[in-house]
MIDRENTI-760633 format. One record per residue (C-alpha): x, y, z. Coordinates in pm, whole numbers, padded with zeros to 5 digits, always signed. Example, Ala and Ser with C-alpha at 12.3 -4.5 7.8 and 13.67 -1.06 7.14 Angstrom:
2
+01230-00450+00780 +01367-00106+00714 
//
This chain:
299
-01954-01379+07848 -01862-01319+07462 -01698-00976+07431 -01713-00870+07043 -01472-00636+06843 -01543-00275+06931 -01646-00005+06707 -01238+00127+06684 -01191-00210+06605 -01394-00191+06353 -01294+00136+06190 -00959+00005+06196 -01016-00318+06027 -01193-00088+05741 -00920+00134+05678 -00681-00105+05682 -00929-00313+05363 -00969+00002+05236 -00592+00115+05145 -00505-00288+05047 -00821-00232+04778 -00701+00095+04673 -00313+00013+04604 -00474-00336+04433 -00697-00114+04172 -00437+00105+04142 -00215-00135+04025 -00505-00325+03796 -00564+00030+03662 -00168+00080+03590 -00137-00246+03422 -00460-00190+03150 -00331+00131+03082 +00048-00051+02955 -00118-00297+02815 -00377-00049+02620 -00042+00185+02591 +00138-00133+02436 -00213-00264+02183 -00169+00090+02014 +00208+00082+01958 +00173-00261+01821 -00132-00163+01617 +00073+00150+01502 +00423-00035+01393 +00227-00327+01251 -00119-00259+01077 +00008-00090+00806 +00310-00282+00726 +00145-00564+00756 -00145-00488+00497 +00171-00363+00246 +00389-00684+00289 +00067-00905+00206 +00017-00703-00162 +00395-00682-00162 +00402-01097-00128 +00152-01139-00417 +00299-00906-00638 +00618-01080-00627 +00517-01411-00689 +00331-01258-01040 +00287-01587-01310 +00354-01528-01645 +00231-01820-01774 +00043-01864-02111 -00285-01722-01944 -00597-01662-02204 -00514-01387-02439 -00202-01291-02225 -00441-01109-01902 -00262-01158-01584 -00246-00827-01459 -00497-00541-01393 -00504-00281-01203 -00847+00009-01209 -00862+00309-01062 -01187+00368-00855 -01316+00599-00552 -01561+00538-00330 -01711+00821-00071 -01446+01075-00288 -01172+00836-00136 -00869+00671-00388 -01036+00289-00384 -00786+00143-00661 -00846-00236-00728 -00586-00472-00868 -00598-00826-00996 -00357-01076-01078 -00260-01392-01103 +00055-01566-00893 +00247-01833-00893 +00250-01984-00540 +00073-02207-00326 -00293-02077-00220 -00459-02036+00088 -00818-02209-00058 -00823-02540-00063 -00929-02729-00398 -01196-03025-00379 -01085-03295-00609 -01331-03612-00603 -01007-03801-00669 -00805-03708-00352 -00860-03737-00030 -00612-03511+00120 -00594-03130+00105 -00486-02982-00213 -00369-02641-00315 -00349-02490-00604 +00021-02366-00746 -00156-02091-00934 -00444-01849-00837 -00589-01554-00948 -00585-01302-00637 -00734-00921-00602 -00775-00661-00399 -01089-00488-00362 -01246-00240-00126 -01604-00188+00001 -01795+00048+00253 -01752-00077+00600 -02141-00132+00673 -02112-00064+01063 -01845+00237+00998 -01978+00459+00709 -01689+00683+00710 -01449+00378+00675 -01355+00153+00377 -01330-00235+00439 -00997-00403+00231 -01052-00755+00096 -00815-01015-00037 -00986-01195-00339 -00825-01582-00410 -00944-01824-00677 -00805-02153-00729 -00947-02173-01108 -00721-01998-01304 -00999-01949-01614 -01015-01731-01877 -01180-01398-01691 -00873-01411-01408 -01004-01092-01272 -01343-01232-01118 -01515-01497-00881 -01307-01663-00569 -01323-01647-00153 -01293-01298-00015 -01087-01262+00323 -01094-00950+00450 -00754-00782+00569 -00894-00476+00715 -01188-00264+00808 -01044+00076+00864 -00933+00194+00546 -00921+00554+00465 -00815+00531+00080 -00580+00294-00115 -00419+00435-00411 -00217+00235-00647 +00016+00377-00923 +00274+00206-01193 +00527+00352-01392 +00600+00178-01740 +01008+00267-01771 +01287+00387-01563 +01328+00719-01615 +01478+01016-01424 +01119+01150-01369 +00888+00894-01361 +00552+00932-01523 +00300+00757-01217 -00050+00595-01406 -00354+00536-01222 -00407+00207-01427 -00263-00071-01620 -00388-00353-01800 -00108-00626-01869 -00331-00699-02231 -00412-00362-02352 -00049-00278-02325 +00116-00615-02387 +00353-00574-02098 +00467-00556-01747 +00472-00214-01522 +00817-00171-01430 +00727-00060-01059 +00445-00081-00866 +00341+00249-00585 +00096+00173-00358 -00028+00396-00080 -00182+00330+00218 -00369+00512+00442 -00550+00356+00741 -00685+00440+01073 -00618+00199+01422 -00857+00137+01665 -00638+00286+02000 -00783+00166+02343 -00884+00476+02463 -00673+00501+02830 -00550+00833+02966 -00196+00695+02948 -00221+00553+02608 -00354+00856+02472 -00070+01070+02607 +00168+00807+02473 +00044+00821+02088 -00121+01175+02136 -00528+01216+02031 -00479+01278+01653 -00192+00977+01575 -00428+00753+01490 -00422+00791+01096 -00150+00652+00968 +00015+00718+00575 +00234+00424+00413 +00407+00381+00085 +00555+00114-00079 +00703+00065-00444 +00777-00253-00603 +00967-00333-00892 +00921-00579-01130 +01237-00778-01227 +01351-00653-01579 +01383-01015-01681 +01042-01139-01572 +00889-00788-01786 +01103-00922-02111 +00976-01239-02073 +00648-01171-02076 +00676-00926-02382 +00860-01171-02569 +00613-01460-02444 +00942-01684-02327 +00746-01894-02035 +00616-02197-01965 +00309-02301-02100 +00158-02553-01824 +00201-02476-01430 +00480-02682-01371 +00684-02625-01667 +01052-02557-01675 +01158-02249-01700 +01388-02140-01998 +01753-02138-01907 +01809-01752-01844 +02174-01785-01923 +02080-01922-02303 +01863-01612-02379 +02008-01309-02509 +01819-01085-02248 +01882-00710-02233 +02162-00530-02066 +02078-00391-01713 +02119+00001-01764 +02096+00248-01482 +01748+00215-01507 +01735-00124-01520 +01656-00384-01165 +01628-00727-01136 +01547-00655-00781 +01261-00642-00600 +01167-00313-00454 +01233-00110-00155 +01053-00153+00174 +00791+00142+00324 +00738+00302+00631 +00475+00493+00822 +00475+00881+00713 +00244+01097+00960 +00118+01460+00902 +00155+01685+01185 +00186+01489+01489 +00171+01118+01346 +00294+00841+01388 +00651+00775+01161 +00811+00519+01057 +01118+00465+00867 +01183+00312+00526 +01418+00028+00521 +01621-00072+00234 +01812-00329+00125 +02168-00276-00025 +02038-00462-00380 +01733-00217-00435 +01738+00079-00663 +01470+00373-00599 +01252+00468-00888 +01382+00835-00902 +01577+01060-00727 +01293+01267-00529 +01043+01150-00314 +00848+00845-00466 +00452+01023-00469 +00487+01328-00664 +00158+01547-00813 
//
């Protein structure tokens, strides 16, 4: 005769299943909650630094080669939904990201030059949110600040305003725009600020980690443009033909580097929170010269 488990047995058996399931989903529930907890630092420390080294990169690679009537740089300010929506356009001298057909070639080819922008639009699915896209064109023609491939770089954008400051000076006058024809020159530094919003996973622990209201994020970075490379272009000292040698610096009688005066290229920026946001912290490097002695965005 087959004697089968009895109902203690039983009871048993299911306790036993049932505190091995609970300590496994409580450990499956631990581990999403550091890995949420860890997305939203990540998303915190990089997002915005991230979108600010990529303008930062294509700023300082600006050409100054014999471009149609001298218009390589533009920058327009715009708002959208009563949001700072600046747009700049320029064009740089470095190797693209769009690939050129040539009948002639069979392999890929890029570009040395491009025209590249930055442009913002409504984000479709998120009214209340502005989409940032990257804007690269191969063609260098004579309307630099049109046409090309849009990438986007982000779809979370609260407002993006971009300032430039024509001289060194103790107190720097900021304008909203500046068109490299118009004014037959170079800004000597660049502000842009940044303001974004991450996408946090929403788990209890990650929450109490960043805190509800972190998720906005301010940045600001300034960049200067080398005194040399803004005399050049006013005096119209540059190659003619991508490709060309460069004058010898040494042979030209270029002007004295006051206290005002960089040939460096800017300072980097950090996160800067309101109330209880996220900071960061600006990091400099021992070459770089700030643009005034107070903060850098002044009224």
């Amino acid at each position: 005769m087959k004697r089968g488990f009895t109902l203690l047995e039983v009871m048993i058996s299911l306790a036993i299943m049932g505190m091995v399931m609970a300590t496994v989903m409580e450990t499956v529930d631990q581990t999403r909650s550091a890995v949420d907890a860890i997305h939203n630092v990540m998303e915190t420390e990089n997002t915005g630094p991230r979108i600010l080294q990529t303008i930062r990169r294509d700023l300082e690679a600006l050409a100054i080669y014999d471009a149609s009537e001298y218009k390589i740089f533009k920058g327009i300010n715009q708002t959208q939904m009563g949001a700072e929506a600046d747009r700049i356009d320029l064009i740089v001298r470095k190797k693209g990201t769009v690939p050129v057909d040539l009948p002639t070639r069979t392999e890929t080819v890029f570009a040395p030059f491009n025209e590249v922008g930055y442009r913002l639009r409504q984000n479709p699915m998120r009214p209340d949110f502005l989409e940032l896209y990257r804007r690269e064109d191969p063609l260098v023609d004579g309307d630099p600040f049109r046409d090309g491939t849009f990438t986007m770089v982000y779809d979370r954008i609260i407002s993006l305003d971009i300032r430039y400051a024509e001289e060194p000076e103790s107190q720097i006058v900021w304008l909203d725009s500046w068109d490299s024809y118009e004014r037959e020159g170079l800004p000597y530094a660049i502000e842009v600020y940044l303001e974004i919003e991450i996408q946090p996973r929403r788990s209890l622990e990650s929450l109490n980690i960043l805190g509800a209201n972190r998720a906005r994020l301010e940045y600001t970075d300034v960049i200067h443009i080398p005194e040399e490379t803004r005399w050049r272009f006013r005096n119209r000292i540059h190659p003619g033909l991508p490709g060309t040698t460069d004058p010898d610096p040494d042979a030209m009688d270029l002007p004295e580097q006051g206290n005002g005066g960089t040939n460096n290229v800017g300072f980097g920026g950090g996160a800067r929170g309101d109330g209880d946001k996220a900071t960061g912290s600006d990091k400099a490097t021992k070459s770089d010269k700030t643009v005034s002695g107070d903060s850098p965005r002044q009224n």
